[in-house]
N, C-alpha and C positions, 0 to 999 in steps of 0.2 A: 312719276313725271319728270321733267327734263327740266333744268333749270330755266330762269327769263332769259332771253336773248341780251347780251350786253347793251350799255345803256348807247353806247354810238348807232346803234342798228333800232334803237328802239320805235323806229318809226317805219320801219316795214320788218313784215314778219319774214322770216329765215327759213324758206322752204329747199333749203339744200338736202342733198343725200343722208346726211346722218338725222337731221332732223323728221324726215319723211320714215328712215323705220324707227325713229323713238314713237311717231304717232303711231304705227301699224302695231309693235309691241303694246301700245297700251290698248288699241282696240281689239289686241287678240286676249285681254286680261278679262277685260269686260265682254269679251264672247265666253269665258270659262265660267265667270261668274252666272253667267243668264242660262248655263247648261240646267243644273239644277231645277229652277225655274218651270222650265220647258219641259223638262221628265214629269212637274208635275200633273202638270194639267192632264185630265182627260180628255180622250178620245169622245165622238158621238157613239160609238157602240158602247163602249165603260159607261157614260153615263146611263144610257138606256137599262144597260143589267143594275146596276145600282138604283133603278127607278123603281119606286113599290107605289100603287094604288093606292091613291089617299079616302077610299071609300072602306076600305078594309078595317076590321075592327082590329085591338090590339092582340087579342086572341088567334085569329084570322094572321095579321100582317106580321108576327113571331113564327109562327108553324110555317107559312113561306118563306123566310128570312133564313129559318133553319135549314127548310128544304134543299132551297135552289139558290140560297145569296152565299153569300162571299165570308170568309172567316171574320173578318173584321164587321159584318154586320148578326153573325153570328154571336160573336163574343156581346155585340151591346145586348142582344135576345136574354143574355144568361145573366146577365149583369144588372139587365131592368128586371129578373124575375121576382123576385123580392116585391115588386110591384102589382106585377101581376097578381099576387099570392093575393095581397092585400084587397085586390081590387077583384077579382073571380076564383078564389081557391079552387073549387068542382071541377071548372073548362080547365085550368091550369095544368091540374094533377090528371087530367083525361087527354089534354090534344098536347100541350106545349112539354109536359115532362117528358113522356116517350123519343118526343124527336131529339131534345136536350141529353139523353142517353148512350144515342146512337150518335150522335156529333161527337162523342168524348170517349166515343171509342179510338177516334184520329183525330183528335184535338192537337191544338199543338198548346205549349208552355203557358203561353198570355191566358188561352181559353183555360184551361187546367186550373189555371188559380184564379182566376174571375168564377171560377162556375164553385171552388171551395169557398170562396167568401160570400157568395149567396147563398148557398144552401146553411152556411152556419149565421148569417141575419135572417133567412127565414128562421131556423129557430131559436133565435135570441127575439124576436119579434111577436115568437107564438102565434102565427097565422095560420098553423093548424093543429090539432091536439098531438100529444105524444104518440099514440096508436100507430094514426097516418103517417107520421112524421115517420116514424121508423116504419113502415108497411112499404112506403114511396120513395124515402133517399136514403137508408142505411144501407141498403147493397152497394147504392150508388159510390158510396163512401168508402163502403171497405174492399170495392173492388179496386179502386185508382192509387190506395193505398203503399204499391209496391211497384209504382209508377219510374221508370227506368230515371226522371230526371229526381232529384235529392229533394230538391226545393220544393215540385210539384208535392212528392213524398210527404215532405214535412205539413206544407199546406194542409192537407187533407187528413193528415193526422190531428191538427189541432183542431182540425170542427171537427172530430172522431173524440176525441178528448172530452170537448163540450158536449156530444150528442149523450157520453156513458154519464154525464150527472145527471139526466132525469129520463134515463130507461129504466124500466123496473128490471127485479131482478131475473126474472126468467126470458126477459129475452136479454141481456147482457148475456145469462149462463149459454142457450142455445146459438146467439147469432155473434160473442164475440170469444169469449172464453172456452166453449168448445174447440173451436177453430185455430185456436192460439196455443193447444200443444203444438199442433203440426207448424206452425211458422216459427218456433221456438227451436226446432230442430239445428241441430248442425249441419244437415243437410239443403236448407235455404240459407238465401242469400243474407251479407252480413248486415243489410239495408231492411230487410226482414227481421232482423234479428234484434236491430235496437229499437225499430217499431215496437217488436214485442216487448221489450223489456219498460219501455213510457204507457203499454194501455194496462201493461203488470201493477204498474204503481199507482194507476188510478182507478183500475177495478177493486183494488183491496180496502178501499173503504168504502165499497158496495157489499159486501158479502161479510156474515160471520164471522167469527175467528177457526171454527171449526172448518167452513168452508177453506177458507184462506189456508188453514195449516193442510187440509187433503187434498185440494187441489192444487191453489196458485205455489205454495214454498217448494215442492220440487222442483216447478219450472224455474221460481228462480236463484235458488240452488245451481241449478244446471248454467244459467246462464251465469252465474259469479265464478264459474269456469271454465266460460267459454273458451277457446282458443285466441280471437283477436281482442286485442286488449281494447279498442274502442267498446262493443259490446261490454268486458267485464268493467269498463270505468260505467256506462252509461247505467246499467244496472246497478252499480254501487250507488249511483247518486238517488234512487229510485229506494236505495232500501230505507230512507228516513219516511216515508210517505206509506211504507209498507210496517213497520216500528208502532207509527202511530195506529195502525189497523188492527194489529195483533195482539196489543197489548203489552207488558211491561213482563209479564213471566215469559213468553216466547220471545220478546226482545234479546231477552239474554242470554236465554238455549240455542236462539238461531241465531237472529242476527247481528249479534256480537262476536260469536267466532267467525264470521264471512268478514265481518272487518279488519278482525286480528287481522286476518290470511291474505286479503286484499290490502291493508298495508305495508304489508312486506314483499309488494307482486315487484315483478322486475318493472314493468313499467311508469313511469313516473306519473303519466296523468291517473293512472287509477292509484296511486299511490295519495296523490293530492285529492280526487274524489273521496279516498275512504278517512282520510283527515278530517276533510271538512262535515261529510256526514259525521264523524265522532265527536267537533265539536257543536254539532246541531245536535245532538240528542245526550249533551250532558247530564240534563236533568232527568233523561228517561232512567239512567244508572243509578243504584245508591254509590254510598260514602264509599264500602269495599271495592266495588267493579272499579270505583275511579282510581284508587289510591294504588292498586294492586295492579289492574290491570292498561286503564286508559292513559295514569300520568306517565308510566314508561314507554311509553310509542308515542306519546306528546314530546318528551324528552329526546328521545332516538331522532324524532323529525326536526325538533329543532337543530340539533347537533349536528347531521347532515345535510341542511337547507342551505348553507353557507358553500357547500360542493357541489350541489343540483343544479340546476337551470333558476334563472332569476325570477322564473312566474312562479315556481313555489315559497318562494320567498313575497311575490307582491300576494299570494293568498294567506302566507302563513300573518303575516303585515296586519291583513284586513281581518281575522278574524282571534287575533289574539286578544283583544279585550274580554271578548266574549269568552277567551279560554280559562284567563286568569281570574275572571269571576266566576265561571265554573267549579274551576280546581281551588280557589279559594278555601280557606282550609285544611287543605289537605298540603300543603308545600310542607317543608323541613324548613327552618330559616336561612339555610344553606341554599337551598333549591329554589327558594323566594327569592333570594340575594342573586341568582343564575339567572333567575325568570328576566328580572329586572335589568341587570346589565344586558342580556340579550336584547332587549327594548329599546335602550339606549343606542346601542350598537346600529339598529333597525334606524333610530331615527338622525343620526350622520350618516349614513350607509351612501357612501360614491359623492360626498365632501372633503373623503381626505385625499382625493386623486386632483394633484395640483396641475393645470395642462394651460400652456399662455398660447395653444394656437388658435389659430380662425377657425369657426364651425366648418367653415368647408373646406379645410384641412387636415378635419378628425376623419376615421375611417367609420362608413357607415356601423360596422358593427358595436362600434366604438359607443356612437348616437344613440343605435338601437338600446346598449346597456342600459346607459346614462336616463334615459327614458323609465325605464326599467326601476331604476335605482330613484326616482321623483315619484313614482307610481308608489313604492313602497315607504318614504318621506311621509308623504300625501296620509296613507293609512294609517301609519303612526299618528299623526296631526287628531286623523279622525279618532282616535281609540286613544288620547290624552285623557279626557273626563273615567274615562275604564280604569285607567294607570293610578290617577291620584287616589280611587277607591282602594285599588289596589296596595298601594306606598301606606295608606292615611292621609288623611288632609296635613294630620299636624306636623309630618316628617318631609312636605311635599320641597320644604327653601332646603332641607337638606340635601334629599336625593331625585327632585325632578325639574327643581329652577331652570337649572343650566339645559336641559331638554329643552322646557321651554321657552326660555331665551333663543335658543338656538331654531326650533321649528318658527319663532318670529321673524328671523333674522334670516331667515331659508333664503339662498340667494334664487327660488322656485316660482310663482304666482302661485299656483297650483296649491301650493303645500302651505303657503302665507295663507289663502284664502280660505281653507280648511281650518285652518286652524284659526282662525277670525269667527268663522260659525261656531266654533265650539268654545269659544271665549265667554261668555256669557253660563255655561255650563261650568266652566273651569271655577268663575266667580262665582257660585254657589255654592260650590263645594269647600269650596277655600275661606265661607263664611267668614270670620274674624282677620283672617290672615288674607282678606284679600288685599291689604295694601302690599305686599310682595311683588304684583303684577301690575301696578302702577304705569310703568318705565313704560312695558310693552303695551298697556292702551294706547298710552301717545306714539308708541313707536309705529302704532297697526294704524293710528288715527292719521298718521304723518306719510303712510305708503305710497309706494309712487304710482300703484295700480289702485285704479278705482273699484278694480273687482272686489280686491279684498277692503276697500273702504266699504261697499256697496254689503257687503257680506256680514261687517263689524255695526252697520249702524241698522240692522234689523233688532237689535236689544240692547240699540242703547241707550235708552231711557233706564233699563232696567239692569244696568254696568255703572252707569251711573250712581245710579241711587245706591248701588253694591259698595262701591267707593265713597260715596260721602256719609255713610250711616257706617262703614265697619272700619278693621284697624281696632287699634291699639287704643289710640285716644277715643274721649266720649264723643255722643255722638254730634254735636254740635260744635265741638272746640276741630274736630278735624274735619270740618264742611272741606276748606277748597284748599285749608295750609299744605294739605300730603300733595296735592295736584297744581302744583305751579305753573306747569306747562298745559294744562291743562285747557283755558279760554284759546291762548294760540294756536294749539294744533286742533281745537274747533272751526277756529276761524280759516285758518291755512284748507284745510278738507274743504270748509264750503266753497272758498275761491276757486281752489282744481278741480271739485265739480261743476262749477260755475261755468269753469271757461275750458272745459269739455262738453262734448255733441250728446251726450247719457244726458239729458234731462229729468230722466224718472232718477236717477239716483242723487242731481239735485233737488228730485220733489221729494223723495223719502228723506232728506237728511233734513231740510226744513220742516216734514212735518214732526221728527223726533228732535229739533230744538226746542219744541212747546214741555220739553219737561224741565229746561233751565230754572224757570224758578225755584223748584224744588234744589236745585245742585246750588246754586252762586244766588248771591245780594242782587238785588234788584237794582244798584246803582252800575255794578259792570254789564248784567245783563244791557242798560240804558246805554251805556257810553261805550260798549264790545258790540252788541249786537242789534239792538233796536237802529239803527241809521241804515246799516245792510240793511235791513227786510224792508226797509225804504226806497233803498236805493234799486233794490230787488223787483218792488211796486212797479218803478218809474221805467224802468230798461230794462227790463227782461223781455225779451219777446214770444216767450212759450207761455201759454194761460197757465196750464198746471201748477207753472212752479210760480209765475203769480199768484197765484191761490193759498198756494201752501205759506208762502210768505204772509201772504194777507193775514190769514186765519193765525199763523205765529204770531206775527205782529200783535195781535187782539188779546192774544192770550200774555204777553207780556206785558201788557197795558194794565189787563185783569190783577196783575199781585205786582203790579209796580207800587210802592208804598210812600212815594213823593208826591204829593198833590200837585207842583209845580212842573214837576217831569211828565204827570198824566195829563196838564193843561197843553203842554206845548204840542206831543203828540196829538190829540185832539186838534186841533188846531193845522196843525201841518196836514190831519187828514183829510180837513176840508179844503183850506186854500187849497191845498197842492194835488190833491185829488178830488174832491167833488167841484170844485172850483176853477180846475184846472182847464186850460187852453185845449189840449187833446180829449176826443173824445173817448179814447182809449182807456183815459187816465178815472175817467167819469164812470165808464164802467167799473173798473177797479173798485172804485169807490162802493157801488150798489154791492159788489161780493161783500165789501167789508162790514157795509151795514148790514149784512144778510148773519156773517160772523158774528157781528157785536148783538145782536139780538137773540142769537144760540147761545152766549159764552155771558153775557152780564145783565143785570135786571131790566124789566119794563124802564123803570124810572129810570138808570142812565141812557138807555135810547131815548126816551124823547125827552130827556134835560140837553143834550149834547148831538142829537142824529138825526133827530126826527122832522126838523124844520130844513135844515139842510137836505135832507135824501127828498122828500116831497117839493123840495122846487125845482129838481130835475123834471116834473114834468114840462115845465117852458125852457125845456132842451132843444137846441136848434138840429140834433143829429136821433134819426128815426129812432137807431137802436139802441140807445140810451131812453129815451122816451117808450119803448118796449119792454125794455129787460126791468124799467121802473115798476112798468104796471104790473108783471110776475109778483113782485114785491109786495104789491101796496096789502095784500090779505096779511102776510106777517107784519107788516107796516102798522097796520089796525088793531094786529091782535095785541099789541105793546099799550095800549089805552086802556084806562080803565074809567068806569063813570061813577060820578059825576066830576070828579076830580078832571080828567082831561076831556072837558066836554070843548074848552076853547080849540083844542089841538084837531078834535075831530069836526069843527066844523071847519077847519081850515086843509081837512084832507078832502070833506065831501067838495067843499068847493072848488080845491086843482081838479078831482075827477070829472065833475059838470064841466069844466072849462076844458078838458081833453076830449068828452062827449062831444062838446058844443063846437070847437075848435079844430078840433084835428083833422088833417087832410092826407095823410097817408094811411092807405085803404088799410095796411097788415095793422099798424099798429090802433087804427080803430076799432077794429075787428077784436083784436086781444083786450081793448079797453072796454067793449059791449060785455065777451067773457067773463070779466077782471069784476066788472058790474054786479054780473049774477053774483057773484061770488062773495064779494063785498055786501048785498043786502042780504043773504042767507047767515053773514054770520052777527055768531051772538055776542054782543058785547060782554068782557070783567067786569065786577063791580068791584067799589073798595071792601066791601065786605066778605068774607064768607061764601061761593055758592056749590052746592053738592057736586053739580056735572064741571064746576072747575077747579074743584079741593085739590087734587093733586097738583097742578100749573100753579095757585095757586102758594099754594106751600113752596114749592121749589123757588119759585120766586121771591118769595118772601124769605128765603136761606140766601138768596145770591145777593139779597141787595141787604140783609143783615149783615154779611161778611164783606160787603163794600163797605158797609157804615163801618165793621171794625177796624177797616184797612187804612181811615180815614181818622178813628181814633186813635191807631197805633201811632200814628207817624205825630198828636200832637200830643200825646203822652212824650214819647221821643225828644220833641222839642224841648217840652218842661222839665225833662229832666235834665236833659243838657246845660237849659238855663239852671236849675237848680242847683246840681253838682258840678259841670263846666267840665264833663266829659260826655261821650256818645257812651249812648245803651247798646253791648254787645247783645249777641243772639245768645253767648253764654251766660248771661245773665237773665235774659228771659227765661230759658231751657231751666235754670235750677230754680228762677219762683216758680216755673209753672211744675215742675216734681214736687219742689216742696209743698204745695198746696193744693195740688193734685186735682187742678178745677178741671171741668169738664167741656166741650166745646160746644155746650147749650148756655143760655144764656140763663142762671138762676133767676127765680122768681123774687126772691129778695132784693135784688140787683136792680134800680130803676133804669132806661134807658138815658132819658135825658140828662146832661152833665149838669150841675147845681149852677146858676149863675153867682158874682157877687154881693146880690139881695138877697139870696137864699135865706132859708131860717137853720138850716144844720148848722150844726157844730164844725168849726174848724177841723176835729177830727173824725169826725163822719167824712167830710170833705175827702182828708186825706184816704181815710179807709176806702172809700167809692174808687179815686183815683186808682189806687193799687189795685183794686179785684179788673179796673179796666184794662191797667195794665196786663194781667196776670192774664185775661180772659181773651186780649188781644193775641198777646204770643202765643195762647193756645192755639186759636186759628192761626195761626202764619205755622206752627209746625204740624199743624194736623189736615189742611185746606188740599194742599198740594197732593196728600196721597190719594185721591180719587183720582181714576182714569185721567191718561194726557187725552186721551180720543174724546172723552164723554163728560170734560169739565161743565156743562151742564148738571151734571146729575148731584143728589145730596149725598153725603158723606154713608151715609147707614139710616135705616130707619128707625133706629134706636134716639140717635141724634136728632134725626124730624120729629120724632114723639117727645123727644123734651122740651125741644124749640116751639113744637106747640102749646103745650104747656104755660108757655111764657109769652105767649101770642101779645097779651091784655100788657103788656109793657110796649109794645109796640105800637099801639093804636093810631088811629087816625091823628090824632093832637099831637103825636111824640112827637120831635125834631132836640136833634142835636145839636147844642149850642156853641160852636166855633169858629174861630175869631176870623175863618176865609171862608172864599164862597163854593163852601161844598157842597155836594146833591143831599137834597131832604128827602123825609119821607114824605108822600103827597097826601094829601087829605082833604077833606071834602069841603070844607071853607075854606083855604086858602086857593088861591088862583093859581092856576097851572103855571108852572115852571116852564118857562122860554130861551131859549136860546142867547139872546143878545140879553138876561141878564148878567152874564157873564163878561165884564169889561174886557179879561185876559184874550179871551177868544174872539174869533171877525164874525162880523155879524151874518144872520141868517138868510140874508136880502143877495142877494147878487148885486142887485144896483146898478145905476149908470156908470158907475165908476169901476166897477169889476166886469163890466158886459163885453162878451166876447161877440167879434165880429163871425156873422153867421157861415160865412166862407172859410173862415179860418178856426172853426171849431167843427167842420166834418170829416176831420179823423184826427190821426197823431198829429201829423203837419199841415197838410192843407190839402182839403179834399172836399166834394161838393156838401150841398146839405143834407143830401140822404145816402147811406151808405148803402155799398151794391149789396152786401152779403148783410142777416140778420142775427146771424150769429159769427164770431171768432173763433174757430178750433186751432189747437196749435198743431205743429206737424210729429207725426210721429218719433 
């Protein structure tokens, strides 16, 4: 279009001579455009032939469709048959297959391969027995087989492939292997000729070895010297498939001199074909074939590869690991030492070509190498964990550091990110000496590509724990000293995931911070990372990674070992989330109770959860008052009786009050559901019951190991006061060896701590103190190794059976006596534990003074009081 008319003129338009053909030019654009358009419509005769009787059955309106319609409705006839099969096998294989035969006589390309992929889901589908199958479509198959276009060719060879794994063997011998001297010939065509040489190597594990040696090895013999080197590569690759058919004595009278001889061919791809079949069937050779005959044509091709074409070089790349564990053994220390620099060599390969110009001032072939040469990077990366087996682990800082430094440092994605996968591999193998690859955690944790962040934190929970248990020093004195950089280039990763459009890779990276505890103190964890998954909570606006935050969150709360630090938490979850102004935020909140009820006992949900999540039902926003009532069945199941009989009359009654009350039709409807549901189930009791032993038990280990967690930290205290230093972890770590207590709680051991009217002895006193101590740091280094996924679950059931054992220390009466207001154990005369005993925390009540206006709590900012949508999905 033509610019505006200047602003002097702008008050009549400017129909002068240049202006009149700017308009004509642009309506001759928009006549070009509407061509298209116009071509496609039909005509009223086109549509009429494309018209079919909608009386006609589908049997019936296919056999017409074939007859008299049009390719294109042809092709859907071949492409629904598969249905028909399913739907009248008999009429199918009598009226529709016939006409289907004859159409594919002058098929064109579309039809060709539409008509191969349904006759091979008819028989991946088994819609008729093998008999038929092959009675009906195996001619059909092996006639189109030599079909002039490559691709049709191919197509129909691969459901030919699939048809010979369940023919028996006499018609394989009469209707494909007969037939296959004569397409074997030199005399057909060379598209013929690799046909034959792919049904070659998959008839051989149909037949004998006897069969195989008098019939199929001459042919393919014949063909490993054929004239065009395509045929002799495509058959070389074919003789691993036929190796395994034969047997290991004919392996080596035949097809081990075809390979010699095909390694030394002039052409380089059969050259490469017979390579890699030799190092695919190492194992089929003994020690002599290898040493004598294989490692010198391994050696020849290495030493040549560097003057061939660069794809034998990205194959020899990718399959060399697998060579030097083959040949393993069998090197000279000379020849090891050759192996190895060549390796090296492979992995800088087109880094020491120094070039300061602009990509598109390099010559494409230039590009093409360069490609070439990251292709082969890349394989190396992959075939690292091969190498260090290879080297030894213990020689690896001498002779394979500097590789790996270098494949980190790759200035490639590609090759960073490969070798990120296989980091976790590398840390295994490197057992004791993994602290050598320190640097490059952080350096892969700090990358500027998220791919290869996305690639590295698939195990890293268990890189982690590689790092903080090995090395040199023990294992508790080098937790987090060797990894200083360690918390930052954590926190740095999650912000550039954060504030990248990849979501899922900041939902995976949040859900493997749930293994921190286990790495770092529970006071960095608080003050590095517990405010993020907060802040996470409040702003993020993708659920997933909400979630994942949530669920971290919960589990860092779980082995936080500060009673003061788990109060404010607490605390902040409700004001700021169940309490909170958005209903967004409300929701949030129901996920987390949903968390905290998976991840820590009955009794800290409803000491801390359970008053707060049940007064969301006088939620002024539907779907908050919805996603509650989901809830309330695990809500319930957190009670137990008679001990929470006050908390359960105070859930039946917000229910009655949602019965009785509620005026949005969805979420009454889910609350009648919600009903059923709730009076079919069965109440805990505090006792013992068979159909809840298991639940039961585990629960009784989660909220055992919150009582320790609560012991630790005033153990902790008193000694501080006592000696007027803090208790290392390496100090627990050596009482708990030296004493070698168990992470059950002994029967000798009472629960309850002695008050100052006790009758013990002063040094009873002491003695109890210490085994608490001892028994505490047990758990804190033993809690953590159960799944980050399934912290639910108990340690072993060796550990459940001795914890039972000691059940009767637990009892109803026990409670721990210390000097803050920690969770007890409940029990059947004391009154249920509530919420607002708790001074530190806000109370359970919403109140008038916390009461959100009902306008301004139906959504984040302000939205009405029912929201449109019933659930929130984030975008993909």
């Amino acid at each position: 279009m033509h610019p505006p008319p200047p602003a002097a003129a702008a008050a009549a338009m400017d129909f002068g001579q240049n202006s009149l053909f700017g308009y004509m030019e642009d309506l001759q654009e928009l006549t070009i455009i509407e061509r298209p358009v116009r071509r496609s419509l039909k005509t009223p005769e086109e549509i009429e032939r494309l018209t079919v009787d909608e009386d006609l059955s589908d049997i019936e309106r296919a056999v017409y469709l074939l007859s008299a319609g049009q390719d294109v409705q042809g092709t859907s006839v071949i492409a629904n048959l598969p249905f028909l099969m399913r739907q009248n096998p008999a009429e199918t294989l009598r009226r529709v297959l016939p006409k289907v035969r004859e159409v594919l006589h002058v098929a064109g390309v579309e039809m060709q391969l539409t008509a191969a992929v349904s006759f091979l889901t008819i028989l991946q589908e088994e819609s008729v027995s093998v008999h038929t199958y092959a009675h009906s479509f195996l001619q059909v198959i092996l006639l189109h087989l030599d079909h002039r276009d490559t691709g049709v060719s191919n197509a129909w060879l691969e459901t030919l492939l699939s048809v010979i794994e369940v023919l028996p063997k006499e018609t394989l011998r009469h209707e494909i292997l007969n037939p296959l001297v004569s397409k074997a010939q030199l005399s057909q065509t060379v598209q013929s000729r690799l046909v034959s040489c792919k049904i070659l190597g998959k008839l051989t594990n149909k037949f004998d070895a006897h069969t195989i040696k008098r019939e199929i090895l001459p042919l393919v013999k014949s063909l490993c010297q054929d004239v065009e080197y395509e045929v002799r590569s495509c058959m070389c690759r074919q003789l691993e498939n036929i190796a395994q058919g034969i047997g290991t004595e004919l392996t080596k009278s035949v097809v081990l001199p075809e390979l010699i001889e095909l390694s030394r061919d002039e052409g380089s791809s059969v050259r490469l074909a017979a390579f890699e079949t030799l190092v695919n069937l190492l194992d089929v050779f003994d020690t002599d074939d290898r040493s004598q005959t294989i490692l010198p044509l391994v050696k020849s091709f290495c030493e040549k590869s560097f003057k061939a074409d660069e794809s034998i070089l990205i194959s020899l790349s990718f399959h060399l690991g697998k060579l030097c564990h083959g040949l393993y053994g069998i090197f000279t220390p000379d020849q090891h030492l050759r192996f190895l620099e060549f390796y090296k060599k492979l992995c800088t390969l087109g880094l020491q070509q120094e070039n300061g110009h602009n990509e598109n001032q390099i010559p494409p072939q230039i590009l093409e190498q360069e490609k070439k040469y990251i292709s082969v990077r890349k394989n190396c990366a992959y075939n690292f964990p091969a190498m260090i087996v290879f080297v030894d682990p213990k020689n690896f800082h001498l002779e394979l550091y500097s590789t790996f430094f270098c494949l980190c440092h790759d200035p490639e994605v590609p090759v960073r990110y490969t070798i990120a996968i296989c980091f976790y591999e590398v840390s295994k193998l490197l057992n004791s000496g993994v602290y050598l690859i320190h640097k490059e955690l952080i350096t892969l944790l700090q990358d500027e590509s998220l791919e290869v962040l996305d690639a590295l934190i698939d195990h890293l929970p268990e890189i982690l724990e590689l790092m903080s248990t090995g090395g040199e020093s023990s294992v508790q004195e080098n937790k987090l000293s060797s990894l200083p950089d360690l918390i930052p280039a954590l926190t740095a990763a999650e912000q550039r995931a954060a504030a990248s459009l990849k979501w899922r890779t900041h939902e995976k990276l949040l859900q493997k911070y749930a293994c921190l505890p286990h790495i770092i103190s529970s006071d960095q964890i608080y003050y590095r990372f517990l405010q993020r998954m907060f802040t996470i909570m409040m702003t993020n606006n993708v659920l997933p990674v909400q979630k994942a935050a949530s669920r971290t969150l919960c589990i860092f709360l779980r082995y936080n070992r500060k009673q003061e630090q788990r109060h404010e938490v607490i605390q902040k979850l409700i004001e700021q989330l169940g309490q909170g102004k958005s209903y967004w935020n409300r929701l949030r909140f129901l996920d987390t109770c949903e968390f905290i009820i998976e991840i820590f006992s009955k009794s800290f949900f409803c000491k801390y959860f359970f008053l707060p999540a049940i007064e969301l039902t006088h939620d002024p926003v539907a779907n908050v008052r919805m996603k509650l009532c989901y809830l309330l069945p695990k809500v319930k199941s957190t009670l137990k009786i008679p001990a929470d009989k006050h908390l359960l009359q105070q859930l039946e009654m917000c229910v009655r009050k949602l019965l009785c009350q509620e005026k949005d039709k969805d979420v009454l409807a889910i609350v009648k559901r919600t009903v059923l549901e709730l009076d079919r189930m069965e109440m805990s009791m505090d006792a013992f019951q068979k159909k809840f032993y298991e639940k039961d038990l585990l629960d009784q280990e989660k909220e055992r190991e919150e009582l320790l967690l609560m012991e630790m930290e005033q153990l902790e205290k008193e000694k501080q006061q006592n000696d007027g230093r803090p208790v290392s972890d390496k100090t627990f770590e050596k009482k708990r060896r030296d004493t070698k207590t168990p992470t059950t709680l002994p029967k000798s051991i009472p629960i309850s701590v002695p008050g100052p009217s006790g009758t013990s002895t002063p040094s009873t006193s002491k003695e109890i103190k210490k085994s608490k101590l001892i028994r505490s740091q047990s758990f804190n280094n033993q809690a953590f190794h159960a799944k980050y996924g399934n912290l639910d679950k108990c340690a072993s059931k060796s550990s459940t059976a001795g914890y039972t054992s000691s059940v009767s220390g637990l009892g109803k009466t026990s409670v721990i006596s210390l000097p803050d207001d920690s969770f007890r154990t409940r029990n059947a005369s004391s009154t249920p534990t509530s919420f607002p005993s708790n001074p530190s925390l806000p109370s359970t009540s919403r109140g008038t003074g916390n009461s959100v206006d009902p306008k301004s709590s139906g959504s984040k900012d302000t939205q009405p009081r029912k929201a449109t949508l019933k659930s929130r999905k984030s975008n993909p």
